[in-house]
N, C-alpha and C positions, 0 to 999 in steps of 0.2 A: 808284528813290529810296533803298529801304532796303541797297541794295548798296554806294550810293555813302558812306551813309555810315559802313557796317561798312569799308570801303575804307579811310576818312579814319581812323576809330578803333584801324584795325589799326596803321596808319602811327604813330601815338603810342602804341601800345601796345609796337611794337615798340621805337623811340625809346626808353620807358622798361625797357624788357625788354634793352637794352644797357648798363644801369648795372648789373646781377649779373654773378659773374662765369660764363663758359660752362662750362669746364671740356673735359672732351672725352667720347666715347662711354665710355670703359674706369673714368671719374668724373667723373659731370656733375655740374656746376656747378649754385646754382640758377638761372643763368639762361638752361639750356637748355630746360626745358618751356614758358616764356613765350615764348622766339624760337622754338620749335619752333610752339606755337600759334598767333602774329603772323603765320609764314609760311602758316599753313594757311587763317585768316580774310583773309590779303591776296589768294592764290591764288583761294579757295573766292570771293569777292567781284567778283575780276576779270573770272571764267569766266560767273558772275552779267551782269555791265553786259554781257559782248561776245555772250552769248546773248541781252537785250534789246536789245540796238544791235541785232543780225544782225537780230532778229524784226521789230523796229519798220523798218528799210530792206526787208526783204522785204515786210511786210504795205503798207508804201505804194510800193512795185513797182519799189524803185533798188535796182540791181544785178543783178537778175533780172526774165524777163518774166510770168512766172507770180506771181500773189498767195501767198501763204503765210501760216498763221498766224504770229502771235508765239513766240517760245521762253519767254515767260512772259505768261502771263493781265495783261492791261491792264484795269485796271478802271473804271469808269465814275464821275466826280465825283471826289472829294477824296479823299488817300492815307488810310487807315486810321491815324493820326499815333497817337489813343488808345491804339495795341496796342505800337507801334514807342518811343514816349518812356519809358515806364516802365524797358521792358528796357536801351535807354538810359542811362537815369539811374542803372539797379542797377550795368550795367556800369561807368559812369565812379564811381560810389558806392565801389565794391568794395574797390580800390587802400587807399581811404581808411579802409574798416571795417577792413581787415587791419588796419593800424598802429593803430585804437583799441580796438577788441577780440579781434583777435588772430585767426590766420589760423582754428582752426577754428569758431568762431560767426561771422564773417565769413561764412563759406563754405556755413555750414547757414542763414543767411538769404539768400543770395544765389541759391541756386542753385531752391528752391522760389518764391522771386522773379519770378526770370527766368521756372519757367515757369508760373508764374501769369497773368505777363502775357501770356503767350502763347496764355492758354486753359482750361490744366488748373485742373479746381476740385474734383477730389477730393480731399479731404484724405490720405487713406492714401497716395497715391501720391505728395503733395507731402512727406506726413514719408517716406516710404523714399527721393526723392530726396534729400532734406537729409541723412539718415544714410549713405544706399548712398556718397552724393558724398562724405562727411568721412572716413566710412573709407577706401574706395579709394584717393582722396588722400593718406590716413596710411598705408596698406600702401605702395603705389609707391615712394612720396619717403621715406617716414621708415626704413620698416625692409628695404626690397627694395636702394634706391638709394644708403640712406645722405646724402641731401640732408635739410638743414635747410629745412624751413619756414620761412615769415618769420613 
């Protein structure tokens, strides 16, 4: 379930990742890290669903005669939704923080966000991700690459 719909969100992610312009390897554009990423969460997604199809056809014995587990843990009753909406929401949130507070507090909320919802609840680690994530992003793009930020 949560593959399909990193799948769906890559797909508009990329959609909107084709309005920068690319540029090429020798001077990217900014909007080759967003299509570079798009393709990696459309890939990284795909390989997701066709390891759970395989599992789930194996585990109920089409295609093969031997049972097999699943290529990912099925779990029992209702999807985990409370862990999956948050991140979600940060993600589709994101887009929209850049344009009103501007890409780096955007990005130092965003990214101890994400993995709050996912679990982490030590605080140290969530402020060294918010900082580790805004500079590295500022090294790369701003003074490695020569790419503007939005």
């Amino acid at each position: 379930m949560a593959a399909a719909v990193v799948l769906v969100l890559s797909v508009g992610y990329l959609w909107e990742a084709h309005t920068y312009r690319f540029g090429s390897p020798a001077n990217p554009g900014a909007g080759m890290f967003p299509v570079v990423i798009g393709i990696a969460l459309l890939l990284a997604a795909a390989v997701v669903l066709a390891a759970e199809y395989s599992g789930q056809r194996r585990a109920s014995g089409e295609g093969t005669a031997a049972r097999a587990q699943p290529a990912v843990d099925q779990q029992k009753g209702p999807p985990k939704l409370r862990l999956l909406v948050p991140f979600v929401v940060t993600a589709a949130l994101y887009p929209l923080a850049i344009r009103i507070v501007g890409f780096e507090l955007a990005t130092a909320l965003a990214l101890p966000g994400m993995a709050f919802s996912m679990g982490e609840r030590r605080p140290l680690r969530l402020l060294l991700l918010a900082a580790g994530g805004v500079a590295a992003t500022y090294l790369v793009f701003r003074l490695w690459l020569a790419v503007p930020l939005p």
